[in-house]
Biopython code that builds the backbone (N, CA, C, O; Angstrom):
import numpy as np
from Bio.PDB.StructureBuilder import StructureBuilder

atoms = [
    (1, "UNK", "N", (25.686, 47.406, 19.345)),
    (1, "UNK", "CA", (24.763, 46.620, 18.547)),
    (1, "UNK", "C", (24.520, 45.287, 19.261)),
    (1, "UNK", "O", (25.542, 44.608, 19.359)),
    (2, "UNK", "N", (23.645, 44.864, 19.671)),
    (2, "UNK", "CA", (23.028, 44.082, 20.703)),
    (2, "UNK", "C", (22.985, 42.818, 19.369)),
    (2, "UNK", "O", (22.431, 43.127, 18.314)),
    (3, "UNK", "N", (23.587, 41.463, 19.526)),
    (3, "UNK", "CA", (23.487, 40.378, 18.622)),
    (3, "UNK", "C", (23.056, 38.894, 19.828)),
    (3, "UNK", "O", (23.683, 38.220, 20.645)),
    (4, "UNK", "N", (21.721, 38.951, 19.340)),
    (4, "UNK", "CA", (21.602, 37.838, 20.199)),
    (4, "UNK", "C", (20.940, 36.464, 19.702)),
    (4, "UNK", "O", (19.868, 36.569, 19.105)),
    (5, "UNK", "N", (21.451, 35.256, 19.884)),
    (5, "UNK", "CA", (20.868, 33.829, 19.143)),
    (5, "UNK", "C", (20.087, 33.290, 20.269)),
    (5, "UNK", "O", (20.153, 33.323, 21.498)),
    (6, "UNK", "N", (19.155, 32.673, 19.175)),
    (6, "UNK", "CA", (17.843, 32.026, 20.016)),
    (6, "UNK", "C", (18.244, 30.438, 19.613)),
    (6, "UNK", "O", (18.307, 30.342, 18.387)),
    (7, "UNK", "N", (18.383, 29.825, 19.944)),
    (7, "UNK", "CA", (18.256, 28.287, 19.948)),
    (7, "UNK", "C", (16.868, 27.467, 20.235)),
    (7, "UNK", "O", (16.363, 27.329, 21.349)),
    (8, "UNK", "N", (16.356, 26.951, 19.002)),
    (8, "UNK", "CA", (14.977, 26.054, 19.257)),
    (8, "UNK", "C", (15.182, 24.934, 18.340)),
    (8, "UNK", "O", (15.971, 24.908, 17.395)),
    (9, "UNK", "N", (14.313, 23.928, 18.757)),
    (9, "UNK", "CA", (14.275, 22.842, 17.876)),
    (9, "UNK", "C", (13.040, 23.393, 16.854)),
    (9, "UNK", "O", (12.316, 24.389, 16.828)),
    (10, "UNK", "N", (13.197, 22.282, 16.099)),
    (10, "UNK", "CA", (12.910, 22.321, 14.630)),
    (10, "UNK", "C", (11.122, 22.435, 14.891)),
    (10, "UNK", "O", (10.512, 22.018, 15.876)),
    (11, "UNK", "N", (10.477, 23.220, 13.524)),
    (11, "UNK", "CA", (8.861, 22.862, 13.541)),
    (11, "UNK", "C", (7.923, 24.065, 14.180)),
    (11, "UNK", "O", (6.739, 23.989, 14.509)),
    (12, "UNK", "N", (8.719, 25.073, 14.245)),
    (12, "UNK", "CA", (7.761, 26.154, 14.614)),
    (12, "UNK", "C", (7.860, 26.820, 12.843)),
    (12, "UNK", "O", (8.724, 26.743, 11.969)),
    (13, "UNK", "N", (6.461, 27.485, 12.923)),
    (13, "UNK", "CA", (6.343, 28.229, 11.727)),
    (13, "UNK", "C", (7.234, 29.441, 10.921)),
    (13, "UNK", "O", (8.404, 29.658, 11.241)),
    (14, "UNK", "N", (6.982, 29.724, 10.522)),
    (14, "UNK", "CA", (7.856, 31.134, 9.911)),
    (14, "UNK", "C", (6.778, 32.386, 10.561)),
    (14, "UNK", "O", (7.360, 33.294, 11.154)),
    (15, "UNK", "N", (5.528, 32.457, 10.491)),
    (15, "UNK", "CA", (5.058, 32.987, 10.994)),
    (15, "UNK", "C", (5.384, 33.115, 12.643)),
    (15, "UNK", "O", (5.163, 34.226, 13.127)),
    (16, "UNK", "N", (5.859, 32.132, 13.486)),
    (16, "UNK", "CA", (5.760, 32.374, 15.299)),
    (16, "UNK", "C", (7.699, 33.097, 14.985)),
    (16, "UNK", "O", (8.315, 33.963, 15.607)),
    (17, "UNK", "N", (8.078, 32.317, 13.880)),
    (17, "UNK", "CA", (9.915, 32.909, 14.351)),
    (17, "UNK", "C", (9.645, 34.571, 13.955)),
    (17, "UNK", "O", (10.399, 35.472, 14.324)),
    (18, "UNK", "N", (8.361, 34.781, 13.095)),
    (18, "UNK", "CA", (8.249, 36.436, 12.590)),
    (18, "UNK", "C", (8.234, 36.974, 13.892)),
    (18, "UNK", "O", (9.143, 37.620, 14.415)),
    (19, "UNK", "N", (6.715, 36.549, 14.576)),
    (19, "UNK", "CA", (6.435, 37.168, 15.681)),
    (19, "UNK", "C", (7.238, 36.845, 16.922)),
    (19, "UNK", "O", (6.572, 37.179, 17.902)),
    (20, "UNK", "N", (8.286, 36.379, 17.236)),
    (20, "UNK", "CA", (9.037, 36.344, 17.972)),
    (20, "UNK", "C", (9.917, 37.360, 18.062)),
    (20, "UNK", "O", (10.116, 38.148, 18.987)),
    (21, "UNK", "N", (10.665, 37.211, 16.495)),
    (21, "UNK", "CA", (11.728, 38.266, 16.409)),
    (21, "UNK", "C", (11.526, 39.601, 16.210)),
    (21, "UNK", "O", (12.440, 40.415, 16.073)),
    (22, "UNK", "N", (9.905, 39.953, 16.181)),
    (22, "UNK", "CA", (9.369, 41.490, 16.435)),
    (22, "UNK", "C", (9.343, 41.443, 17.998)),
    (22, "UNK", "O", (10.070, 42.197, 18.644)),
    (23, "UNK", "N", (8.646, 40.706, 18.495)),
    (23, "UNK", "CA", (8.726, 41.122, 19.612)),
    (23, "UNK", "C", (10.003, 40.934, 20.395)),
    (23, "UNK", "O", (10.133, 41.727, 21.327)),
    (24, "UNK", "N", (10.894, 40.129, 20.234)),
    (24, "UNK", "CA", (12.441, 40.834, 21.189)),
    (24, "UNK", "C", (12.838, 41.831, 20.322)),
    (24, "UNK", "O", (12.523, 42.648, 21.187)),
    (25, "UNK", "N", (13.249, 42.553, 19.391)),
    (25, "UNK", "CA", (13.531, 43.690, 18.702)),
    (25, "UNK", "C", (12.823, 44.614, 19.478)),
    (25, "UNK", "O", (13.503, 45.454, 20.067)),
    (26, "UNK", "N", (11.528, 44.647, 19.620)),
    (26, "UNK", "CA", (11.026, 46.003, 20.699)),
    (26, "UNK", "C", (11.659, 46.062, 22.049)),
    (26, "UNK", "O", (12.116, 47.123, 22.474)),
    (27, "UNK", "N", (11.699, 44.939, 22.745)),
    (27, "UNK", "CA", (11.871, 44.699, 23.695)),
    (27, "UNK", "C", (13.389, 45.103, 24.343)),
    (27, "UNK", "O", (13.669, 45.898, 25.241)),
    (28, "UNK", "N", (14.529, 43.941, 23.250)),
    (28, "UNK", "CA", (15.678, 44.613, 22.979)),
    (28, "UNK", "C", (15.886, 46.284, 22.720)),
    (28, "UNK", "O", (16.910, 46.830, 23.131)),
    (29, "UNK", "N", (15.155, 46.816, 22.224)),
    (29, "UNK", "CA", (15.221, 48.394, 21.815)),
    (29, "UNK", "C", (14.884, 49.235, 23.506)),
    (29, "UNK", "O", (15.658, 49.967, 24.123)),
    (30, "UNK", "N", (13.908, 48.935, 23.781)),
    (30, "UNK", "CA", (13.425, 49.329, 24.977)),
    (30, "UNK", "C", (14.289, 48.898, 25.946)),
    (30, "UNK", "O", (14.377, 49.872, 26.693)),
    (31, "UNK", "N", (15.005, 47.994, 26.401)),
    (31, "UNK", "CA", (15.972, 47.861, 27.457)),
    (31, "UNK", "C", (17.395, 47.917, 27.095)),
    (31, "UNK", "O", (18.245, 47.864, 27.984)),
    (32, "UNK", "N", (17.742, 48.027, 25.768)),
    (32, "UNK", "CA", (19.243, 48.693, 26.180)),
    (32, "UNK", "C", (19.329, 50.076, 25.277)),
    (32, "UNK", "O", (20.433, 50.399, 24.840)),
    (33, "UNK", "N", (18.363, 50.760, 25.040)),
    (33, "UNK", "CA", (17.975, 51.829, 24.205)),
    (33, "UNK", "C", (18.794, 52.131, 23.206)),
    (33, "UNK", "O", (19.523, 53.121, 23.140)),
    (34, "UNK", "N", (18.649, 51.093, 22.259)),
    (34, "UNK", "CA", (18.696, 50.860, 20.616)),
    (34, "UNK", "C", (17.980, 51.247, 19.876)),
    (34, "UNK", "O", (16.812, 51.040, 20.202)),
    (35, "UNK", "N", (18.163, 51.931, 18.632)),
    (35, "UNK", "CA", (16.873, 51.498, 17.517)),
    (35, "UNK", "C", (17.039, 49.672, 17.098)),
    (35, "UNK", "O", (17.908, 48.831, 17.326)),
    (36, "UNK", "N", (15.605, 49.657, 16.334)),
    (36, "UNK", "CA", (15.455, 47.842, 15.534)),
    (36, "UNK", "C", (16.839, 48.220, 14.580)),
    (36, "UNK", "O", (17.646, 47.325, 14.834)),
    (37, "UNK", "N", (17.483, 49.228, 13.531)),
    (37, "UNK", "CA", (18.388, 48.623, 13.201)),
    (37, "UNK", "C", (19.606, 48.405, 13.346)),
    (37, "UNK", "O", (20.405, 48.220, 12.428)),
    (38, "UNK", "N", (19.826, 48.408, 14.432)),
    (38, "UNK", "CA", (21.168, 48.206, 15.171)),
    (38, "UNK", "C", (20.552, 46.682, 16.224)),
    (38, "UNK", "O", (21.352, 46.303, 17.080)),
    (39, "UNK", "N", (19.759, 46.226, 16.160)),
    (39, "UNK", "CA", (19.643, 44.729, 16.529)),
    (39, "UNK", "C", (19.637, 44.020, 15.898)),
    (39, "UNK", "O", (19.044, 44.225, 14.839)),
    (40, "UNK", "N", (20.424, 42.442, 16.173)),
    (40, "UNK", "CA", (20.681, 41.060, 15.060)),
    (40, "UNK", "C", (20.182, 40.260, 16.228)),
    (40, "UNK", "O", (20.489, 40.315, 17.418)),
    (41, "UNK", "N", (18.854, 39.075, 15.212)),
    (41, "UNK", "CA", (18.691, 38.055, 15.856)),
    (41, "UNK", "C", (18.975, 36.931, 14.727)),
    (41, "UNK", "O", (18.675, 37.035, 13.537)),
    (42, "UNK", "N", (19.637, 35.798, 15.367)),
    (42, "UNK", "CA", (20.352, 34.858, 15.019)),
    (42, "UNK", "C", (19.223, 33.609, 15.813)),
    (42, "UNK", "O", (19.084, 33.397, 17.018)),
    (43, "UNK", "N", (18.685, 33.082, 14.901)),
    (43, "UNK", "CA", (18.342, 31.486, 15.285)),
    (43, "UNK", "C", (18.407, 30.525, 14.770)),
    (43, "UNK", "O", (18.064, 30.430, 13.591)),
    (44, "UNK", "N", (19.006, 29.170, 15.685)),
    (44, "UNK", "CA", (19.657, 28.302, 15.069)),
    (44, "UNK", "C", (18.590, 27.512, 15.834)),
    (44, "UNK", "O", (18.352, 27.610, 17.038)),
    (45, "UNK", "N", (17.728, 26.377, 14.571)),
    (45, "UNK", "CA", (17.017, 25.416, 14.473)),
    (45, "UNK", "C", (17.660, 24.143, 14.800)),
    (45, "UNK", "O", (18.649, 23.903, 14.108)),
    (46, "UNK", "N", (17.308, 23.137, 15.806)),
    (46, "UNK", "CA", (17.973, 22.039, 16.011)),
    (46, "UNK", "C", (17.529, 20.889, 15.285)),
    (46, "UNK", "O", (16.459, 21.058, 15.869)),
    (47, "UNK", "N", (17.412, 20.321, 14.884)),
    (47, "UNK", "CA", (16.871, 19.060, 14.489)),
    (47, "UNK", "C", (16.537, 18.143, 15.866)),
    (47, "UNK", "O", (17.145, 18.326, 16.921)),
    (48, "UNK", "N", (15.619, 17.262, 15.721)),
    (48, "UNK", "CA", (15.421, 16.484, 16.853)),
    (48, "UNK", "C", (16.524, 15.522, 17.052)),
    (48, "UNK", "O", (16.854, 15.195, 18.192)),
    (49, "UNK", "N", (17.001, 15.141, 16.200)),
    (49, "UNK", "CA", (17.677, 13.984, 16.270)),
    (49, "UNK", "C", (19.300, 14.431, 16.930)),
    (49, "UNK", "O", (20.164, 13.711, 17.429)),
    (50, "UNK", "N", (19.262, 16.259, 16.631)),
    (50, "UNK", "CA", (20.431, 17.018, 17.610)),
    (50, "UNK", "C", (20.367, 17.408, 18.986)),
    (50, "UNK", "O", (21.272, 17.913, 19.650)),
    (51, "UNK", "N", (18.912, 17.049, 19.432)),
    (51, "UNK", "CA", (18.665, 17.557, 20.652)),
    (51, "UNK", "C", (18.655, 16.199, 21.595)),
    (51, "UNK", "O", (18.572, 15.071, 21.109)),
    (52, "UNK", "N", (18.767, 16.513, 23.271)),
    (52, "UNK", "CA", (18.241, 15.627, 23.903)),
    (52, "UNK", "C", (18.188, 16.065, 25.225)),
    (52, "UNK", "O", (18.725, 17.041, 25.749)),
    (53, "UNK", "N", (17.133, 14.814, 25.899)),
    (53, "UNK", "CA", (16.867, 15.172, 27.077)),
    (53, "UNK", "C", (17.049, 14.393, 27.735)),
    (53, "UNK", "O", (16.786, 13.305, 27.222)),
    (54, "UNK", "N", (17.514, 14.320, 29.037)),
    (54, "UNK", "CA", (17.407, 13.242, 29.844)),
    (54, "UNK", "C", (18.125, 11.926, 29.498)),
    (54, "UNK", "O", (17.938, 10.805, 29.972)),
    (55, "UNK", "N", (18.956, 12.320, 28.595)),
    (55, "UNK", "CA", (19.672, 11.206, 27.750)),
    (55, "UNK", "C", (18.976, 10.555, 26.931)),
    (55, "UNK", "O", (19.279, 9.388, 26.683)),
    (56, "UNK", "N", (17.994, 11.105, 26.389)),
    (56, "UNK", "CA", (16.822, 10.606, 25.543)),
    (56, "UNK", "C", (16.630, 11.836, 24.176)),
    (56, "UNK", "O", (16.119, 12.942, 24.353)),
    (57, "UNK", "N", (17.097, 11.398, 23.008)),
    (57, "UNK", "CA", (16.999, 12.178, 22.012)),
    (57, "UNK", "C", (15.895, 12.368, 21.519)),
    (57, "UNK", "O", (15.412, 11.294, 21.161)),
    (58, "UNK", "N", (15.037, 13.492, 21.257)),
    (58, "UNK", "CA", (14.006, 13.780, 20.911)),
    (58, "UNK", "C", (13.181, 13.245, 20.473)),
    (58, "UNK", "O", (12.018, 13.141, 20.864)),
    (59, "UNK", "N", (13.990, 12.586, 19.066)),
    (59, "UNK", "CA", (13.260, 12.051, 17.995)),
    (59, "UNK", "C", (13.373, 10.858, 18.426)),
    (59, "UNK", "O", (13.413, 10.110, 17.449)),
    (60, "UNK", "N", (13.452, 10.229, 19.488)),
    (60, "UNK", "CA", (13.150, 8.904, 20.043)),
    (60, "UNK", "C", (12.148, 8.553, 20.789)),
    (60, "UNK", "O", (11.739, 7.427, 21.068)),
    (61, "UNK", "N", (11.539, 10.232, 21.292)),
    (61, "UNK", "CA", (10.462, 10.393, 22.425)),
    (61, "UNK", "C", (9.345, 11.434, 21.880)),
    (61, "UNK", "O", (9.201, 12.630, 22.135)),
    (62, "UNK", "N", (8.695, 10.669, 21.143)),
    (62, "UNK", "CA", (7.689, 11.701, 20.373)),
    (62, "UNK", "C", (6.553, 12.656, 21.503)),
    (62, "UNK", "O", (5.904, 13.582, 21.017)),
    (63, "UNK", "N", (6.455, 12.403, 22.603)),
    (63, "UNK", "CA", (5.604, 13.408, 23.565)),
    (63, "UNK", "C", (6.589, 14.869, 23.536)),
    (63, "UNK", "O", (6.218, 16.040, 23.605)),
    (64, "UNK", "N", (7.794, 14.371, 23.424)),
    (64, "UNK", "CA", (8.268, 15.871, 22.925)),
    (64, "UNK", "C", (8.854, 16.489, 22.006)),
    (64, "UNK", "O", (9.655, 17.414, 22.141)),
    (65, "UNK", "N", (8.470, 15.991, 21.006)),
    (65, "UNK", "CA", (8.239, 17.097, 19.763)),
    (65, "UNK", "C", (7.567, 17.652, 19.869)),
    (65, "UNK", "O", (6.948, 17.771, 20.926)),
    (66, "UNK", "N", (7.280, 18.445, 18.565)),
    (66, "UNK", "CA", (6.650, 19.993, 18.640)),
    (66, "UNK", "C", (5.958, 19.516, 17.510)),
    (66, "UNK", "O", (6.631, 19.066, 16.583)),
    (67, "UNK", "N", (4.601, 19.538, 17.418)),
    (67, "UNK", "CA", (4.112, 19.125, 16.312)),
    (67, "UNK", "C", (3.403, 20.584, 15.376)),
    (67, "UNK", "O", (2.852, 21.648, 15.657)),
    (68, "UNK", "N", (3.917, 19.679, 13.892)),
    (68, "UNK", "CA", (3.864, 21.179, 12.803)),
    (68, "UNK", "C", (2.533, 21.613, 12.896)),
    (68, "UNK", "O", (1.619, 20.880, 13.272)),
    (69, "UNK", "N", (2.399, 22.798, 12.560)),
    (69, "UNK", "CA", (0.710, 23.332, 12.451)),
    (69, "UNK", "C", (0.549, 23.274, 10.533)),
    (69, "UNK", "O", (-0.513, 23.582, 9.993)),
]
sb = StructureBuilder()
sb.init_structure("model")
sb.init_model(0)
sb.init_chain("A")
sb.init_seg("    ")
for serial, (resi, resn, name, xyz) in enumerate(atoms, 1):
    if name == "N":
        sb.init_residue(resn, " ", resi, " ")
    sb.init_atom(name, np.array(xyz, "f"), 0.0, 1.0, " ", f" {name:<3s}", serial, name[0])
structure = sb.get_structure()
């Protein structure tokens, strides 16, 4: 059973995490020849203020956020 976590920061839709996690489920199925229910996807949302770059925390550097739709 193939269990795999995606890590993203915060502000993508429910709709892109839908279509995400259909498309690695096929994908996953097709390269280690699984069915979808024997695959787990796990994603853990960061907050900006948990992330950083460059020693620069997200939510300090608004060119990189992700802005909501």
């Amino acid at each position: 059973m193939p269990i795999v976590t995606v890590n993203i920061k915060e502000g993508r839709t429910l709709e892109q995490k839908r279509a995400m996690v259909a498309k690695m489920t096929d994908i996953i199925c097709e390269t280690m020849e699984v069915k979808p229910p024997q695959v787990r996807i796990i994603i853990n949302e960061m907050k900006n203020e948990n992330f950083a770059i460059a020693g620069t925390l997200i939510c300090d550097d608004p060119s990189r956020q992700i802005k909501k739709s």
